[in-house]
PyMOL commands that place a pseudoatom at each C-alpha (Angstrom):
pseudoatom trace, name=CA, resn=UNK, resi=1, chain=A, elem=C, hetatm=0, pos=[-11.645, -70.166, -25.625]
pseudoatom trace, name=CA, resn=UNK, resi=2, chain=A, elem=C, hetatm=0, pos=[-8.790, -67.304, -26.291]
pseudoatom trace, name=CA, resn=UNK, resi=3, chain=A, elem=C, hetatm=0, pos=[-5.668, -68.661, -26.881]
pseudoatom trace, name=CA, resn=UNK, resi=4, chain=A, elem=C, hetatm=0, pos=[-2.157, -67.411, -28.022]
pseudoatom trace, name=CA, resn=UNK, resi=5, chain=A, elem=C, hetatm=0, pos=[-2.820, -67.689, -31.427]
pseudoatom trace, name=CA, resn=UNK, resi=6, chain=A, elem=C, hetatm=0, pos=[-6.079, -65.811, -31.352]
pseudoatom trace, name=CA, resn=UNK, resi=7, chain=A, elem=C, hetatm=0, pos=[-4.039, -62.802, -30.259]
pseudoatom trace, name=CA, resn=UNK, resi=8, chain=A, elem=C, hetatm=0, pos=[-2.582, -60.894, -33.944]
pseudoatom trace, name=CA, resn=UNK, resi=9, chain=A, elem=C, hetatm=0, pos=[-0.177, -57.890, -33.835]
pseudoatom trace, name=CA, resn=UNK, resi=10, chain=A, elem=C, hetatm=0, pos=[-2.401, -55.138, -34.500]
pseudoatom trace, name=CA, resn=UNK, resi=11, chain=A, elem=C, hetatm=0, pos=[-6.038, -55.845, -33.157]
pseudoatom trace, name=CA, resn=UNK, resi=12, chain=A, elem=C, hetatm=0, pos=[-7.291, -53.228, -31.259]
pseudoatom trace, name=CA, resn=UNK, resi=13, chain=A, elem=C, hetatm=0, pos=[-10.350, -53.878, -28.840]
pseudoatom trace, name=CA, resn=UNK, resi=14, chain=A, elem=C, hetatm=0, pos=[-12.142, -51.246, -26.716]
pseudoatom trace, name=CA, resn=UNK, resi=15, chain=A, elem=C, hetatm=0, pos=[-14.538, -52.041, -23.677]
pseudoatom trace, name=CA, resn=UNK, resi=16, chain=A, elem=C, hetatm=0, pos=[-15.880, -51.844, -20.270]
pseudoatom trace, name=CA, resn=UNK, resi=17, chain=A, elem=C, hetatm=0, pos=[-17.996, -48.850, -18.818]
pseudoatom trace, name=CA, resn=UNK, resi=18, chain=A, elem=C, hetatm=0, pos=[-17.345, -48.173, -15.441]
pseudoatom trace, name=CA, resn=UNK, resi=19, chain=A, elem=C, hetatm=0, pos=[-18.603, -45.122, -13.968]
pseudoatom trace, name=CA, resn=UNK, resi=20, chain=A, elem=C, hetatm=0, pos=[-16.104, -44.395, -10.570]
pseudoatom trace, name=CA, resn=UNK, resi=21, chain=A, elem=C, hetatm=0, pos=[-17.842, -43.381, -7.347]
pseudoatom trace, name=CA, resn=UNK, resi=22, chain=A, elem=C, hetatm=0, pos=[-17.032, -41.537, -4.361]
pseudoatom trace, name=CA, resn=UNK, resi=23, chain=A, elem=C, hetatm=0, pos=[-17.574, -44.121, -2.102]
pseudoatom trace, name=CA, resn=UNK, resi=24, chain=A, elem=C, hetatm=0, pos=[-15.146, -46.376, -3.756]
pseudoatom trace, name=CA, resn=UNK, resi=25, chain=A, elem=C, hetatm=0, pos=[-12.375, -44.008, -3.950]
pseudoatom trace, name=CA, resn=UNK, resi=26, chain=A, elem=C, hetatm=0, pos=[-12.637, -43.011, -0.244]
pseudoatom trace, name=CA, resn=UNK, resi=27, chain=A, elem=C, hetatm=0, pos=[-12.838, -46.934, 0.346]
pseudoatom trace, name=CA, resn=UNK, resi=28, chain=A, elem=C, hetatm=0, pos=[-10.009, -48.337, -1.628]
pseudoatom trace, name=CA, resn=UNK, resi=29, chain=A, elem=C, hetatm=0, pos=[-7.826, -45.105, -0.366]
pseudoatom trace, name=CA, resn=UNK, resi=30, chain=A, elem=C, hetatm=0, pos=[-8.754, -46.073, 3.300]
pseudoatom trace, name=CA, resn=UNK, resi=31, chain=A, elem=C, hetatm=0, pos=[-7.241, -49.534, 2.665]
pseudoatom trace, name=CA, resn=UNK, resi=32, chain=A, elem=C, hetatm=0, pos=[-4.716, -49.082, 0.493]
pseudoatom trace, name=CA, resn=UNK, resi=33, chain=A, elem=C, hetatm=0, pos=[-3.335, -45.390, -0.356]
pseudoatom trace, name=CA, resn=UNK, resi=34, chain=A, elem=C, hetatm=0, pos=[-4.908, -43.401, 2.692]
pseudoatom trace, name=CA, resn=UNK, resi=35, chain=A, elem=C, hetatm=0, pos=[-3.286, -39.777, 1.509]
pseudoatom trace, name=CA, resn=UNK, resi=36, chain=A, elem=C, hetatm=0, pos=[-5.968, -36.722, 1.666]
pseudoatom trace, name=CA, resn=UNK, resi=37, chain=A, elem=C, hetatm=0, pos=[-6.431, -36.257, -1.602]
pseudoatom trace, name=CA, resn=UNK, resi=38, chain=A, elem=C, hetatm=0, pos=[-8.287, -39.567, -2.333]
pseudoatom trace, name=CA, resn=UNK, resi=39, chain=A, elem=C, hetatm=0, pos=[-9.767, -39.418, 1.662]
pseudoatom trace, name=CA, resn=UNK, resi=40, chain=A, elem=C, hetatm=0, pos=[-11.032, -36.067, 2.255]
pseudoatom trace, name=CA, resn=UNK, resi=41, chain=A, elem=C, hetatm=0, pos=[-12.665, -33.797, -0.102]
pseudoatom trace, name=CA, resn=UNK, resi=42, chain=A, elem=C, hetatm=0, pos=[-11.692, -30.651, 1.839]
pseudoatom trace, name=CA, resn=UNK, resi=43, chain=A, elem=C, hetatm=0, pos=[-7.929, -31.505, 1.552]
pseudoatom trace, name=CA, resn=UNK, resi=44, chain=A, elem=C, hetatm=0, pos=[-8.253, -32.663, -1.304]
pseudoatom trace, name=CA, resn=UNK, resi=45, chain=A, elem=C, hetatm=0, pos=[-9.726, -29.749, -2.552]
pseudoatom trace, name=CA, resn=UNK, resi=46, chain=A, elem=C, hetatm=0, pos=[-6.868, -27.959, -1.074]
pseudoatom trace, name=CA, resn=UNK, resi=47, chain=A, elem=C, hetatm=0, pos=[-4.085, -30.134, -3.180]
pseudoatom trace, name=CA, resn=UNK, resi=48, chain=A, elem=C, hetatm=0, pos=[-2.672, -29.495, -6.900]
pseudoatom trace, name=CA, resn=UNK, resi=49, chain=A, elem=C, hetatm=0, pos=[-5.785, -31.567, -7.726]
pseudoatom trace, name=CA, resn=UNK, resi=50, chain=A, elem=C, hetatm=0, pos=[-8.417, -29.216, -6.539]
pseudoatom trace, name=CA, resn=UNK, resi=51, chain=A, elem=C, hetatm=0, pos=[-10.925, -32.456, -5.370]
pseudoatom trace, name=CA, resn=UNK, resi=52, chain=A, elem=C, hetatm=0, pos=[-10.817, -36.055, -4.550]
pseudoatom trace, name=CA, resn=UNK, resi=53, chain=A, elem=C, hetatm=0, pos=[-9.504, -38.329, -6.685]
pseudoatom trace, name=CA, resn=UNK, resi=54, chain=A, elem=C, hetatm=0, pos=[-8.991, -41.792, -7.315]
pseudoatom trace, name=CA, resn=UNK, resi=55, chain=A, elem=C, hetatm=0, pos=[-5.461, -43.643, -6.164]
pseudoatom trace, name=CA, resn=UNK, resi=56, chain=A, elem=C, hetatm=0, pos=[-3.357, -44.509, -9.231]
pseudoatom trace, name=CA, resn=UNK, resi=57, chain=A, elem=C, hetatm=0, pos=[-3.395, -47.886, -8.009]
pseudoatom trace, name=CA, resn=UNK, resi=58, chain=A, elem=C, hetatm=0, pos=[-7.207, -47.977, -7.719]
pseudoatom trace, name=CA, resn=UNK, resi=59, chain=A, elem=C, hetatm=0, pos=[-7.087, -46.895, -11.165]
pseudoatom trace, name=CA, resn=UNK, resi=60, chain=A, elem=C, hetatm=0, pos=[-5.182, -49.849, -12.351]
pseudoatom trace, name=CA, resn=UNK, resi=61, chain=A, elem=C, hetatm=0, pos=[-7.077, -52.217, -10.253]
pseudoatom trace, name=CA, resn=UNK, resi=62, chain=A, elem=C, hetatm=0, pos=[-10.364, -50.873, -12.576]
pseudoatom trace, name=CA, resn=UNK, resi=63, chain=A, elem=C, hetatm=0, pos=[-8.706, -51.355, -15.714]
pseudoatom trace, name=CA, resn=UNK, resi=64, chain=A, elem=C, hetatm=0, pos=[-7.362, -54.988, -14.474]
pseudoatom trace, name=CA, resn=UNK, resi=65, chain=A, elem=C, hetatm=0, pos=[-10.857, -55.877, -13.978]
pseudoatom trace, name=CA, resn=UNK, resi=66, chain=A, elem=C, hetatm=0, pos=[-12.636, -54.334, -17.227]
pseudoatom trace, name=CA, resn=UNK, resi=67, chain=A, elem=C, hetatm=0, pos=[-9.064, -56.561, -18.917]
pseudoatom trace, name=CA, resn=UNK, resi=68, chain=A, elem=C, hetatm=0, pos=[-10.415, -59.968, -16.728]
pseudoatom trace, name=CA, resn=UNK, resi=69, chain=A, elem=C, hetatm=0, pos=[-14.014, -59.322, -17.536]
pseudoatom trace, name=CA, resn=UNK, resi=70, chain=A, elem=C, hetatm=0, pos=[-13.914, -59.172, -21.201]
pseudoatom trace, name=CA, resn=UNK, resi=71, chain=A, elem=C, hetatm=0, pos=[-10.241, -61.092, -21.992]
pseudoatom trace, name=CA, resn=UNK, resi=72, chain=A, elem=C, hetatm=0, pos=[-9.475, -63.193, -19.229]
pseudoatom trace, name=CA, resn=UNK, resi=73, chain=A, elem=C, hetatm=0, pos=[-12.382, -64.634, -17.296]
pseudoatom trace, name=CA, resn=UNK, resi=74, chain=A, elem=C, hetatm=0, pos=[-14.496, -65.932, -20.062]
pseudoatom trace, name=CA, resn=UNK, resi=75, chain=A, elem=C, hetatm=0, pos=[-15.004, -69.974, -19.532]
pseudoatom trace, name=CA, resn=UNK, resi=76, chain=A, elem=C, hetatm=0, pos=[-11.660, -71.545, -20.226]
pseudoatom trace, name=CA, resn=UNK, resi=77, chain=A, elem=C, hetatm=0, pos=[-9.420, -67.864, -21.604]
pseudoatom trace, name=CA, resn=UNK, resi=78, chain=A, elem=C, hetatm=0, pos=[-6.137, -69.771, -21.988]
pseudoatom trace, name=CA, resn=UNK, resi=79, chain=A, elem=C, hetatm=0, pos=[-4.509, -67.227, -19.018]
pseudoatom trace, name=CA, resn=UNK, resi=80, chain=A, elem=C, hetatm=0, pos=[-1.811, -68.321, -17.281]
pseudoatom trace, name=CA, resn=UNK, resi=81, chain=A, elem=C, hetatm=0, pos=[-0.998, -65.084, -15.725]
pseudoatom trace, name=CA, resn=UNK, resi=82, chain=A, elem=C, hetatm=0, pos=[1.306, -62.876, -15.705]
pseudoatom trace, name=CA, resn=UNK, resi=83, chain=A, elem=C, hetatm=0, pos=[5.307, -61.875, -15.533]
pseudoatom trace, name=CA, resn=UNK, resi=84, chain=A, elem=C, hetatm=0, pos=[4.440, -57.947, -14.762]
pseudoatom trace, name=CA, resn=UNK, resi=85, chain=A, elem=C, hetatm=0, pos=[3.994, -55.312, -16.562]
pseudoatom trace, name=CA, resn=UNK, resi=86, chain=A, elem=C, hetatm=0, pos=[5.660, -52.241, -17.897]
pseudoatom trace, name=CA, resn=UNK, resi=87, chain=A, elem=C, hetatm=0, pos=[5.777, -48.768, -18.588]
pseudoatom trace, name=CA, resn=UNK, resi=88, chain=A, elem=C, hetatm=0, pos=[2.753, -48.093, -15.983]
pseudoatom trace, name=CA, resn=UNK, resi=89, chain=A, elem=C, hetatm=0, pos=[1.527, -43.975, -16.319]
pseudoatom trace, name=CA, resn=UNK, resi=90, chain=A, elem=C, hetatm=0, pos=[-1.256, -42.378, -14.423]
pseudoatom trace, name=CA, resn=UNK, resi=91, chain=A, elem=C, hetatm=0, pos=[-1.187, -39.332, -17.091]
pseudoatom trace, name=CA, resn=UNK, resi=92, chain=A, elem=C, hetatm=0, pos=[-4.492, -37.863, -16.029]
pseudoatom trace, name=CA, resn=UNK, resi=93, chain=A, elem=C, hetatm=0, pos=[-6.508, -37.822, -12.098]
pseudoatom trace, name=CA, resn=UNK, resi=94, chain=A, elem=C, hetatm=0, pos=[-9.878, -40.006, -12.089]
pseudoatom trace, name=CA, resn=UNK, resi=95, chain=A, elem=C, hetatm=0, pos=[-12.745, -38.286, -10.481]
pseudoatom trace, name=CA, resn=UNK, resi=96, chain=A, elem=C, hetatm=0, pos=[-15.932, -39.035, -8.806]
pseudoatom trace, name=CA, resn=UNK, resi=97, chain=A, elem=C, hetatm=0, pos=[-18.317, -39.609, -11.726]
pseudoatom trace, name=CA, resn=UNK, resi=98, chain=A, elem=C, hetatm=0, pos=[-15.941, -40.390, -14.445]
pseudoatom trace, name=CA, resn=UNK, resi=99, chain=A, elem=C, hetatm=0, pos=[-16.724, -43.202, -16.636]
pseudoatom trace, name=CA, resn=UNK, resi=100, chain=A, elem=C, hetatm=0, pos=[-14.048, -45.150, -18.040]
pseudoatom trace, name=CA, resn=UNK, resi=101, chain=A, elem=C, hetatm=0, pos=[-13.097, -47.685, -20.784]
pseudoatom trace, name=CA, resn=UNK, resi=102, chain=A, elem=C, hetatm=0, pos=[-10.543, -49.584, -21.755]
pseudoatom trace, name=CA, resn=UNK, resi=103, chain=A, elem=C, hetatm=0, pos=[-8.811, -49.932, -25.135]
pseudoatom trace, name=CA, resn=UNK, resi=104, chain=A, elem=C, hetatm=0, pos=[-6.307, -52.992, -25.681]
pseudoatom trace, name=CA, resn=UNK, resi=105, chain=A, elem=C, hetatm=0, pos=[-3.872, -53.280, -28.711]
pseudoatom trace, name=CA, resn=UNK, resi=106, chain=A, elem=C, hetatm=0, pos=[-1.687, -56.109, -29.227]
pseudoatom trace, name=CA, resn=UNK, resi=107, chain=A, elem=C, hetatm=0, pos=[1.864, -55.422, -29.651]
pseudoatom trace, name=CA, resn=UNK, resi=108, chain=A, elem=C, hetatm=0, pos=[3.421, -58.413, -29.638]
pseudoatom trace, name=CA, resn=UNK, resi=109, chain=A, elem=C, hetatm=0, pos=[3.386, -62.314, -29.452]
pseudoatom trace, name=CA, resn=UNK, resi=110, chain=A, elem=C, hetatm=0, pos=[5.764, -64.080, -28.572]
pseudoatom trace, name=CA, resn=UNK, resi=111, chain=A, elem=C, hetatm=0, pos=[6.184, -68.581, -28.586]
pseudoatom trace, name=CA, resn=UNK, resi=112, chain=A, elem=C, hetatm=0, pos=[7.983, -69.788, -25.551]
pseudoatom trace, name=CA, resn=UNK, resi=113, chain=A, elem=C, hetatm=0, pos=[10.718, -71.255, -27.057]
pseudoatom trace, name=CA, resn=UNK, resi=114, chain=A, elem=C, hetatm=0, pos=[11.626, -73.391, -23.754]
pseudoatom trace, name=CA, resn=UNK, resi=115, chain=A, elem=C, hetatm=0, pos=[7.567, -74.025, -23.008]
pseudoatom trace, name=CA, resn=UNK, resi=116, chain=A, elem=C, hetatm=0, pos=[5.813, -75.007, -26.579]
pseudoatom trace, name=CA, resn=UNK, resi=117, chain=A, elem=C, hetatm=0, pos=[2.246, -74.828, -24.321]
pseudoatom trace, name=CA, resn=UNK, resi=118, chain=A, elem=C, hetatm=0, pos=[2.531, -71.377, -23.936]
pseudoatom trace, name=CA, resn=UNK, resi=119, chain=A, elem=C, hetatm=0, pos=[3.397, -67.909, -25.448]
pseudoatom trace, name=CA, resn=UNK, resi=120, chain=A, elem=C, hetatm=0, pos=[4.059, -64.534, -24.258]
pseudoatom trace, name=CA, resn=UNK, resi=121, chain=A, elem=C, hetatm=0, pos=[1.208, -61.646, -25.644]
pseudoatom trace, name=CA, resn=UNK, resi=122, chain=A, elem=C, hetatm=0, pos=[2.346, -58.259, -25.129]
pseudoatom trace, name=CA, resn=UNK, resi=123, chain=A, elem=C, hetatm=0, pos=[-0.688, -55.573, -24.782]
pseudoatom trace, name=CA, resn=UNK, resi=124, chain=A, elem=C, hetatm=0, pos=[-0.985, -51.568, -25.060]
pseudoatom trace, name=CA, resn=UNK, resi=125, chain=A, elem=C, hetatm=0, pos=[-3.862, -50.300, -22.912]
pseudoatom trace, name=CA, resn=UNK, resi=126, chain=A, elem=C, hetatm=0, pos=[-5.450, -47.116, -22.738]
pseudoatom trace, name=CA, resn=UNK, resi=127, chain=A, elem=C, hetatm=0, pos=[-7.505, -46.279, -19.597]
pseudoatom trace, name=CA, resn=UNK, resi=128, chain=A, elem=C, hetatm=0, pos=[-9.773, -43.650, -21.324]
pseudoatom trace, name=CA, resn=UNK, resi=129, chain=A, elem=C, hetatm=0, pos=[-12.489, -41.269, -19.698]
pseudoatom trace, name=CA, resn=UNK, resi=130, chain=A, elem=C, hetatm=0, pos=[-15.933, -40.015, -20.870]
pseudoatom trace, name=CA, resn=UNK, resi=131, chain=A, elem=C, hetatm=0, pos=[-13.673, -37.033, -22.874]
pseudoatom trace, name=CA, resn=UNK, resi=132, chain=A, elem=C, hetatm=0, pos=[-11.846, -39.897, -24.455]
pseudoatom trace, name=CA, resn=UNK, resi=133, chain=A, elem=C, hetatm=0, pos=[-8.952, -38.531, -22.527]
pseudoatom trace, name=CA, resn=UNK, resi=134, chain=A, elem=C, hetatm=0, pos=[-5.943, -41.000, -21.737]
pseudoatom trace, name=CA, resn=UNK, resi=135, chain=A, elem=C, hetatm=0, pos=[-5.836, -41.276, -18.027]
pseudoatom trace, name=CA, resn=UNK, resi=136, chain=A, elem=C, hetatm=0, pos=[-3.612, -44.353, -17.374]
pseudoatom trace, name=CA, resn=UNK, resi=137, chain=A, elem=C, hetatm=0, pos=[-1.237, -46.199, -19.871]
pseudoatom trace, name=CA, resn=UNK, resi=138, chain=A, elem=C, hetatm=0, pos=[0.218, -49.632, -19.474]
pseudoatom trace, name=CA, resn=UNK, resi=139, chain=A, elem=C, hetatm=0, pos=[1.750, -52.369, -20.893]
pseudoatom trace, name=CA, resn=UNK, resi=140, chain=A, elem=C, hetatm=0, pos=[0.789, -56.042, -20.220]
pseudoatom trace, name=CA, resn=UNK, resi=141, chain=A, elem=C, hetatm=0, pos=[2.191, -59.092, -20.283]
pseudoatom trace, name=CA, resn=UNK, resi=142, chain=A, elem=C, hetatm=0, pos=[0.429, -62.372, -20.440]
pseudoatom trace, name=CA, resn=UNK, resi=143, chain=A, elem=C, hetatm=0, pos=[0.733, -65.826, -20.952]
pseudoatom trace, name=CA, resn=UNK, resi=144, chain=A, elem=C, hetatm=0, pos=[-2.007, -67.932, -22.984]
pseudoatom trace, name=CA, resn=UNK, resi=145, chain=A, elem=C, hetatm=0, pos=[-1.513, -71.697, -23.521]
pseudoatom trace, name=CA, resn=UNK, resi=146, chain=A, elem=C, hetatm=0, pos=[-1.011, -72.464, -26.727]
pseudoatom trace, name=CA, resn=UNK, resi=147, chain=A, elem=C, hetatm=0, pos=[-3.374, -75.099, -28.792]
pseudoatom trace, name=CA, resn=UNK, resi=148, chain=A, elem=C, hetatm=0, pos=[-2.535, -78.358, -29.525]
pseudoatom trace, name=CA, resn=UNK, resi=149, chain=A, elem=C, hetatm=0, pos=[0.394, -78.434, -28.071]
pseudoatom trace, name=CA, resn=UNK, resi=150, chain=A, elem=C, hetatm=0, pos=[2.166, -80.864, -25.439]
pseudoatom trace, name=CA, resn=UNK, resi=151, chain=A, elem=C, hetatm=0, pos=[3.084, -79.353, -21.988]
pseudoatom trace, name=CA, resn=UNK, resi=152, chain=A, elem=C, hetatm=0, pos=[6.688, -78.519, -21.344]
for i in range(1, 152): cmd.bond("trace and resi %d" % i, "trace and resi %d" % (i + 1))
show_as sticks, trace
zoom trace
C-alpha cells in the first residue's frame, strides 16, 4: 500500500513497455484528435512529420496508464487523485512501432496542512522511446492519504 510517506524527494523509478500501433493511433485520432496526420498515412506523410503519428493527447493517455499500472492501481495505492498537472511538452512525435517507457522522479511532497489525511506528491515524468529519446514531459500532481492519520 503506497502512501505519502513512501514517496522521498529524489527516487527515481522507470517502467512500462508499450510498443504503439497503427491501429491505435488511427483509433484514438478518429475519436478524439481526427487531424490527417494521426488519420491518414498519405497526408500524413505529406505534413512536417513525414508519417502518421500519434496525438499528443494519446501520448499522455499511454503514459497515464503505464503511471496507474505500476503507481496507482496496485490493491489499496493511497490515490486520491489529482489537482492537474503542469508544464505538459510533447518534445518529440510517437510513431507506429515505437516502444515507450516511463521514468518518474519525485520532486516534491508536500502535508496538507488543512487535511492531515492527505499530502500533495509532486512527480517529473519522462515519456521515453526505444532511443531513450524524451518524447513527452510532464509534471504530476497527486494526492496519497497519509498513514495513521484522522480524516479532515
Amino acid at each position: 500500500m503506497t502512501r505519502f510517506e513512501d514517496f522521498h524527494i529524489g527516487d527515481v523509478h522507470e517502467f512500462g513497455r508499450r510498443t504503439v500501433t497503427r491501429e491505435e493511433i488511427v483509433e484514438f485520432a478518429r475519436q478524439f484528435d481526427p487531424q490527417p496526420f494521426h488519420l491518414d498515412e498519405e497526408l500524413a506523410r505529406q505534413s512536417i512529420y513525414g508519417g502518421l503519428i500519434a496525438s499528443g493527447w494519446h501520448v499522455s493517455a499511454l503514459a497515464m496508464r503505464m503511471l496507474v499500472d505500476r503507481m496507482l492501481a496496485q490493491g489499496d495505492s493511497g490515490s486520491m487523485g489529482s489537482p492537474g498537472a503542469d508544464e505538459l511538452r510533447w518534445l518529440l512525435p510517437v510513431r507506429p512501432g515505437d516502444t515507450l517507457t516511463l521514468r518518474t522522479e519525485v520532486i516534491e511532497t508536500t502535508p496538507s496542512r488543512s487535511k492531515s489525511d492527505r499530502g500533495v506528491v509532486k512527480l517529473r515524468n519522462h515519456l521515453l522511446n526505444q532511443h531513450g529519446q524524451v518524447v513527452m514531459t510532464m509534471i504530476g500532481i497527486g494526492m496519497f492519504r497519509r498513514r495513521d492519520a484522522t480524516p479532515g
